[in-house]
Every structure is written in structure tokens, then in C-alpha cells.
N, C-alpha and C positions, 0 to 999 in steps of 0.2 A: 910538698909544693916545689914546683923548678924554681930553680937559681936561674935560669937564663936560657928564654924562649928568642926565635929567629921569625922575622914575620915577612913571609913570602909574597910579599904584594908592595905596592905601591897607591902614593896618592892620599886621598881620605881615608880609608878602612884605614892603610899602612898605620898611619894615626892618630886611629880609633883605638885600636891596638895599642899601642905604644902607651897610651892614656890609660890603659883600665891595668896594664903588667905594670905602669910603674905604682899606681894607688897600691898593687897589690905586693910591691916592693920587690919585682922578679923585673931583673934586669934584659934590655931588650937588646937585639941585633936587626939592624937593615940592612936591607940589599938593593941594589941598584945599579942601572943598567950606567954606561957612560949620559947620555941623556937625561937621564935624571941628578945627576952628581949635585946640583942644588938644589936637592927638592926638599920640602921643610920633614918630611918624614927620616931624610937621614941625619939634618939637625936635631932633630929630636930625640931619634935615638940614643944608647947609652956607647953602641960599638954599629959600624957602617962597611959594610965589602961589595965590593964593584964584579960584578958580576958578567959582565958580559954587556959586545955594544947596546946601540936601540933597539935593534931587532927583538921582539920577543919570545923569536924559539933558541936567539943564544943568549937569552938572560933570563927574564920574569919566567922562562917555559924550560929553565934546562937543568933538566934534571941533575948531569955531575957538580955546574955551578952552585945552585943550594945545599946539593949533600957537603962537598967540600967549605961551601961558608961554615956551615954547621961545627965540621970537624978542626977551622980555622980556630974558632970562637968558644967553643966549648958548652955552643948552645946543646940545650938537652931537648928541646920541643920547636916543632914549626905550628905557626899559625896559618893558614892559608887565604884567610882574610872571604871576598866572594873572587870572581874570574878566575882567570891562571890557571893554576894545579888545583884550586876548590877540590873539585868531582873529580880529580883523572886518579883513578885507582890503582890505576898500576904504579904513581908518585906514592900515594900511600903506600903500596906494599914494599916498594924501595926505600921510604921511610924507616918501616919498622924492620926492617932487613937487616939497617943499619943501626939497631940499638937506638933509636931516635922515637920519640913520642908526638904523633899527628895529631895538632889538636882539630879534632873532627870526627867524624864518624869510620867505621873500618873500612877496609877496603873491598869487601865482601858486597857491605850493605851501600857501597856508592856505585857500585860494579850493577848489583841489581837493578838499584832508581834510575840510575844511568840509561839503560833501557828500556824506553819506553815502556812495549811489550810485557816484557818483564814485570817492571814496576806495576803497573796492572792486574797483572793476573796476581802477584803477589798480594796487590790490596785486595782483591776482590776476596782471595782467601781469608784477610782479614777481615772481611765484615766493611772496606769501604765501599761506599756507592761508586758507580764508573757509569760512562756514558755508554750506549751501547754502541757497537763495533764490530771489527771484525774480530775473530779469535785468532791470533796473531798477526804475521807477516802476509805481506798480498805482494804473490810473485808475477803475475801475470793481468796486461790489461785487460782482457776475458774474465778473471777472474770479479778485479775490480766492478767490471760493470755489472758483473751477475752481484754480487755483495748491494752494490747501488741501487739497482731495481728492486731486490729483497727488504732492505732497508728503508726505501724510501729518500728522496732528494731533499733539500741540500746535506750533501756531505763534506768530510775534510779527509784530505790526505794526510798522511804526515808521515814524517822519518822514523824511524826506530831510533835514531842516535842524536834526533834533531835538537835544539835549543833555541831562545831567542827568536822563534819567531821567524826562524830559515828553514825549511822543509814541509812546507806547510802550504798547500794549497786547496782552497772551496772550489765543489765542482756544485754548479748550483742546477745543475738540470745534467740526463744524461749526454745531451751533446757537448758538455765541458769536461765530463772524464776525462777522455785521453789525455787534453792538454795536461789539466790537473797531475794526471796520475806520471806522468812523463818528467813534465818541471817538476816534483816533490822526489822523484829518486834521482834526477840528476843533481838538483841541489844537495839531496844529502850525500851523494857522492863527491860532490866537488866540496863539498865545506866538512864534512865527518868521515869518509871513508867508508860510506855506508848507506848502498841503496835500497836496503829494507824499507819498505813502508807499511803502513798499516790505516787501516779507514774506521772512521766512527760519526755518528750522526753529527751533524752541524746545528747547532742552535741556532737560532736567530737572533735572540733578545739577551742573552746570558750575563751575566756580573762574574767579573773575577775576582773568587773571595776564597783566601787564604788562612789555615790556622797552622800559627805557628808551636809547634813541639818542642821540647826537649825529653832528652834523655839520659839515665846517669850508667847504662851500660850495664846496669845489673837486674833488670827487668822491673825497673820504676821508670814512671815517666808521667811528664803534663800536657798541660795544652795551656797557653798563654791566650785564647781567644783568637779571632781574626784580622784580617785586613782587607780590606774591599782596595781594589786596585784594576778598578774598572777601566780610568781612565786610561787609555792606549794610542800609541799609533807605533801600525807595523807590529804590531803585538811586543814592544818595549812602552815598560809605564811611565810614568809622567806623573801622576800624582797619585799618594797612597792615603790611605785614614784609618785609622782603628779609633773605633769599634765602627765596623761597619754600618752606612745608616740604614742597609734596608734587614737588615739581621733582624729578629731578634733576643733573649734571655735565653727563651728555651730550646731556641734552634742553634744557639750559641752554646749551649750545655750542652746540645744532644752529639751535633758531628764534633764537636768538642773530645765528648769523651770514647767516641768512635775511635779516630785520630790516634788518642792520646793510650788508647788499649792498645791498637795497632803496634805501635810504634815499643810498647813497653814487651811484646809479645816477640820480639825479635830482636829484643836486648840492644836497641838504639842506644848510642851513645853520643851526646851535644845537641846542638840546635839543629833544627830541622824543619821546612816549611812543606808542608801539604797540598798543594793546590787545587780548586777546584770550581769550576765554571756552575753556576746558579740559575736556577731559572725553574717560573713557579712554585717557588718553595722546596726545590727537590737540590742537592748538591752532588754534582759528577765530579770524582774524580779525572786532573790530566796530566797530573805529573810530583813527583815528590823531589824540591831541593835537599838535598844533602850536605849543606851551608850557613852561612848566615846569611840572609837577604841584604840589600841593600837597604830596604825599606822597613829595618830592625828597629831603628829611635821610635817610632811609634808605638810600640810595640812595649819600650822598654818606659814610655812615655805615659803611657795610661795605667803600666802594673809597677811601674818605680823599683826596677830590676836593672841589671847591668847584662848584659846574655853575653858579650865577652869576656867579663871577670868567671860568668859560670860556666864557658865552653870549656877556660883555663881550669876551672876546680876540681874539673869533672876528670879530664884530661891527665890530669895529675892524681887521680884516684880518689878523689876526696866524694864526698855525699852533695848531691845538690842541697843549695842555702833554703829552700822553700818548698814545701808542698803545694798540691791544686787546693788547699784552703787557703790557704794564705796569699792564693791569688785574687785579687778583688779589684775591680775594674774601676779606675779614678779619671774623671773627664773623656775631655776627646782629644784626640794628634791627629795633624796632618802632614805629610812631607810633600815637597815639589824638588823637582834634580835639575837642578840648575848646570846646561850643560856649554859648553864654549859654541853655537853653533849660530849659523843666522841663515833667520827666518826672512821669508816662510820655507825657504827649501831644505831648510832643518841641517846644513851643508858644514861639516866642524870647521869649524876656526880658531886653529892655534895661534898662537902669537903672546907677547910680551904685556902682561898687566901693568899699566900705567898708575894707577890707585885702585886699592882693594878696601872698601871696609863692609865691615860685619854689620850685622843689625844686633841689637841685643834687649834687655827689656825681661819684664816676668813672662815665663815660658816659652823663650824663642830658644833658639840651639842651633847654631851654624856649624855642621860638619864641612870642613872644607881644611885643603894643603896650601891653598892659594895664600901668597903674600906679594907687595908692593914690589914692582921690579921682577918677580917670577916670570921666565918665558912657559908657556906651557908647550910641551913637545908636540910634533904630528904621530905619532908613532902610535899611543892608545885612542882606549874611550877618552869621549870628548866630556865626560860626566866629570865637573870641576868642583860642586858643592853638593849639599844640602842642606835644605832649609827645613827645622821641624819646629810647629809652633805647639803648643798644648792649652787648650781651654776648661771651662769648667763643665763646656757643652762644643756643641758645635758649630752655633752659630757665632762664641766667644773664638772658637779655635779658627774659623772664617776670618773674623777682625781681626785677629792679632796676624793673621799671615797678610792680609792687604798692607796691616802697618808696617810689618816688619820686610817685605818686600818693596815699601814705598823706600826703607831705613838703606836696603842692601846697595853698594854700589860696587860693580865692576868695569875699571874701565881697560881701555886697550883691546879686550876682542867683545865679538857681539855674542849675548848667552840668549838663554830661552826666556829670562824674566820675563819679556812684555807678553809671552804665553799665558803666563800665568796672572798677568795685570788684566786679559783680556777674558779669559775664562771666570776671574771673582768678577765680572759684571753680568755674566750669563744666567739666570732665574735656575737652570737645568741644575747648574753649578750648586746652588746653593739647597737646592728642594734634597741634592743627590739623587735626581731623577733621571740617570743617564744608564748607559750599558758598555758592555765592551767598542761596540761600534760606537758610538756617540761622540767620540772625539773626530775621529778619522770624516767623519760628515760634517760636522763642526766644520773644520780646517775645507774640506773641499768646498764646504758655502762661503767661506771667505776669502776663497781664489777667485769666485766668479766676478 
């Protein structure tokens, strides 16, 4: 086991982290930019280095500043937490360049998922289901529209290198091609370097329902079940659940253990999310994280697991703590991300916390850095919390997030709670009768 991991992130995960190395009595290191200098992740740590200003390509993103923390400190391992360096591969192989240990997957296998394209045709060889597409990259709008017409309307653009819901455009009849196919390589050139694209059918009605993996790197691996993280806008989530309400047993077994071959077949190593768009009972693959999610307490909430004491165990060479029997599905979780921003233009709002308190109670869990008199910087995500309640069902797991969101206060900047106060009164909300689109229409009938 390391003597002392360095956790490459800030904020909540930062921690998150911090929390699961000290239970597991491996000493931690933060980093942090000038801007962050009081943020409660570098009180919490055990040793703290300043890293570079606010900017996040001369701190959170620079690469000689974390190798040099590392070799300050005499940390043996980085965590990368989700954002930042998470996925960037070539951090990883400067990592292990340097006699350093990434707790995460290699850099080979986040180099793959990392591309789209890729990542695809690699599942498909595994036996994952994909949506259908094109076969590769689409260099030419001629091409495009021939692929459109073959396929059938509505389709989606996307980047080869895109993420988050930037490179991504629906062409919903062939007169919307070009725009389409034009804004999805200019965005992935202006935000990744990279204006590959590639095209696959558009669903209409789809869920976005995720299972999360692990793996120990030696050609074992699980499936921890799914997440239904339908709710969307701009295709970042808003609220997540496990177990998914519209799953069920055997459809949860089945891409379950799809997934979970996949993954063990390629000598996967840590946590790892699968993603995949749903719809009439059929699951397409659109992308595979190479991380830990944000939307992991859920997760860890229903199977009563820790996934970063295990990214650490793994990491450090040890045997995963658990097999898939000993995975057995306990209640329901839901999370909401509670973000600095004010509605309805969704618009971040940093600024200085006035009073912070938690909600607390059987089955709540506030992930949050936030405390009384913290300024929150403008510099990142505006994502300041999380809220994860757990029931015995779901209608329990429902209640206890009303109560515990009536409990939460923050004051000083405006967050997205009252989203979330507005959504537990909606019938859709509670049947889990909604789809990917169902927020984003929500929110525009309550502009009119």
C-alpha cells in the first residue's frame, strides 16, 4: 500500500479523496492554485503545494507543477479525482515516466476511450451493443449527407475528441446537415483540437443509463449495476439514481455482464463508467469514462462499497475487496449537484458564502468543500455540492431528498436548489417517466 498519494484536483472529489486515503491511513498531499489557497481541501490534507495562479493550464492542468509536487513531497501515487488530467493520457504516461503510480486506468486504455471512434469500434469487438453510424470519421459534407440519407433522419454529429456535450449537433431533416455538420467540426476544433466527426442515428425518446465497472488490471473485473441519468440540460446531468427505475433484474444482469467481460478482456484497471443511450429495451453504446464519475455516491450507496479506497487498492497492486457475488443491490440513491448558478439562465455565480449548513439525518450525505465565509472562485465549475439521499425504495429515497433539501442552506450566492424543489413536485419526476429531452422542455415551458 502507498505511504502517501497527491490528489490532483480540487474542491469536493479533492475531499473525497482526502477522506477514503486517510480511513485507509495513507497520507495525503494537495495542490492548489493561488485562488484556492483557502479552500477546505488543502486544510484537510496532511501536506498542501501551490501550484501555479488561478489559471488552470498553469495549475490544476500543468503538468511539470504536479510532477514537481510529487517529487517535493515524496508522494508515490496521484489520484486524478474526475476533470483536469482524469482522461489526458499523455499526463498518465508522464506519470509513470516518472516512477510515479496513476491511480486510474493506463494510458493506452484512456488514449483508446478517449476517442470516440475508437472507443467504439473497440466495444463493438467486444460484444458491446453501439448505435448505429458511420464507420469512422466523416471528412466531407457530401459525404455526410450521403451517410444521412442511407441512414435515415434525425441524426447527430459529433467530434471524435468531443465531451460534455460540445461537439454535438442534431441534424433533424436533410436541410439541417450542413449547419450541423459545420458547427460540430468547428466546435471540436475550437474546444479539442480536433475536427474529426463522426455521425450516428438520433434517437428520439432515449434514457441515459450507465453501468459502472471496475477493474483490478489483471483480467478480473465487475459491474456495480447502473445509473439512469436521464435528466439533462445541454447534455450535463442534473440529477442521477441507481438503480435505474425503468431497468430491469435481467436487463441489469444481462449488459451488466456484457460491460463487465468487456472491460476484464482488456485488463482494465479502476473504476470505469460505460455509457449508454436506451430506448425500447435495446442499450447503445456512446462513450466509455475512464474515471470515476461524479455521480459515484450512488453507486457506492445502493452496493455499500467505497470505489475510491478500491481505485487506491488496486492501484497499489492489491486484489479487488469484492467479487460480482457479493455485489447485492440495497435500496435506492439519488444525487442532485448543487451548483453556484442562477436561474433560470443557469449563469455561475461565484461569490462569498454568507452561512453554509449541511442537511444531515439517516441516509443523507453532503459531498461538498463549501464552509461559512468561503469565497468561491470564478475560475472553475460552478458545481459546489452534492446531495445524495438513500431509501429503502424510491419513493422513500424521493422523501428524504425533499426533506433534506428543505434542511440544506446556502447562503451568499444563488445555487440550483429551487430546481430541484421544482422538479420533486412534477408527477414525471416521480413516476421516472422522463427521457433525455424531458428536462430541457420542462425548463423551456417554464420560460413561457
Amino acid at each position: 500500500m502507498f505511504k502517501k498519494i497527491l490528489i490532483a484536483n480540487r474542491g469536493e472529489i479533492a475531499l473525497r479523496v482526502i477522506r477514503a486515503a486517510r480511513e485507509m491511513g495513507v497520507a495525503t498531499v494537495a495542490v492548489h492554485s493561488t485562488a484556492d489557497a483557502d479552500a477546505m481541501h488543502v486544510r484537510m490534507a496532511d501536506e498542501s503545494v501551490c501550484i501555479g495562479p488561478p489559471a488552470s493550464p498553469q495549475s490544476y492542468l500543468s503538468f511539470p507543477a504536479i510532477i514537481s509536487a510529487c517529487e517535493i513531497t515524496g508522494a508515490e501515487a496521484i489520484h486524478p479525482g474526475y476533470g483536469f488530467l482524469s482522461e489526458n493520457a499523455q499526463f498518465v504516461q508522464i506519470v509513470e515516466d516518472h516512477d510515479l503510480t496513476f491511480i486510474g486506468p493506463t494510458a493506452e486504455h484512456i488514449r483508446v476511450m478517449g476517442d470516440k471512434i475508437t472507443a467504439k469500434d473497440t466495444m463493438k469487438a467486444l460484444g458491446v451493443p453501439c448505435v448505429p453510424g458511420s464507420d469512422g470519421g466523416v471528412a466531407t459534407l457530401e459525404e455526410a449527407q450521403a451517410i444521412g440519407a442511407e441512414m435515415g433522419y434525425p441524426v447527430i454529429i459529433k467530434a471524435t475528441a468531443g465531451g460534455g456535450g460540445r461537439g454535438m449537433k442534431v441534424a433533424e431533416t436533410a436541410a439541417d446537415m450542413e449547419r450541423a455538420f459545420m458547427t460540430a467540426r468547428a466546435e471540436g476544433k475550437s474546444n479539442f483540437g480536433n475536427d474529426e466527426v463522426y455521425i450516428e442515428k438520433y434517437l428520439t425518446t432515449p434514457r441515459h443509463i450507465e453501468i459502472q465497472v471496475f477493474g483490478d488490471g489483471k483480467g478480473r473485473a465487475v459491474h456495480l449495476g447502473e445509473r439512469d441519468c436521464s435528466l439533462q440540460r445541454r447534455h450535463q446531468k442534473v440529477f442521477e439514481e441507481a438503480p435505474g427505475p425503468s431497468i430491469s433484474a435481467e436487463e441489469r444482469a444481462a449488459i451488466g455482464k456484457v460491460c463487465a467481460d468487456a472491460v476484464a478482456r482488456i485488463n482494465y484497471i479502476g473504476a470505469g463508467t460505460i455509457e449508454f443511450l436506451y430506448e425500447n429495451g435495446e442499450f447503445y453504446f456512446i462513450e466509455m469514462n475512464t474515471r470515476l464519475q461524479v455521480e459515484h455516491p450512488v453507486t457506492e450507496a445502493i452496493f455499500d462499497v467505497d470505489l475510491v479506497r478500491e481505485q487506491i487498492r488496486v492501484a497499489s497492486g492489491m486484489d479487488m475487496s469484492f467479487t460480482q457475488d457479493d455485489l447485492k443491490i440495497r435500496g435506492h440513491a439519488i444525487e442532485v449537484r448543487i451548483n453556484a448558478e442562477k436561474l433560470p439562465e443557469f449563469r455561475p455565480c461565484p461569490g462569498k458564502i454568507t452561512q453554509y449548513h449541511a442537511p444531515g439525518g439517516l441516509g443523507v450525505r453532503m459531498d461538498s468543500a463549501l464552509y461559512d465565509g468561503y469565497s468561491i472562485p470564478p475560475y472553475y465549475d460552478s458545481l459546489i455540492g452534492k446531495l445524495i439521499v438513500h431509501g429503502r425504495d424510491r419513493s422513500e429515497a424521493l422523501a428524504r431528498l425533499n426533506r433534506a433539501l428543505g434542511e440544506l442552506i446556502v447562503d451568499g450566492v444563488d445555487t440550483t436548489v429551487p430546481l430541484f424543489h421544482a422538479l420533486l413536485a412534477e408527477k414525471d419526476v416521480h413516476t421516472g417517466d422522463y427521457n433525455i429531452h424531458w428536462l430541457e422542455k420542462w425548463l423551456d415551458a417554464q420560460a413561457e
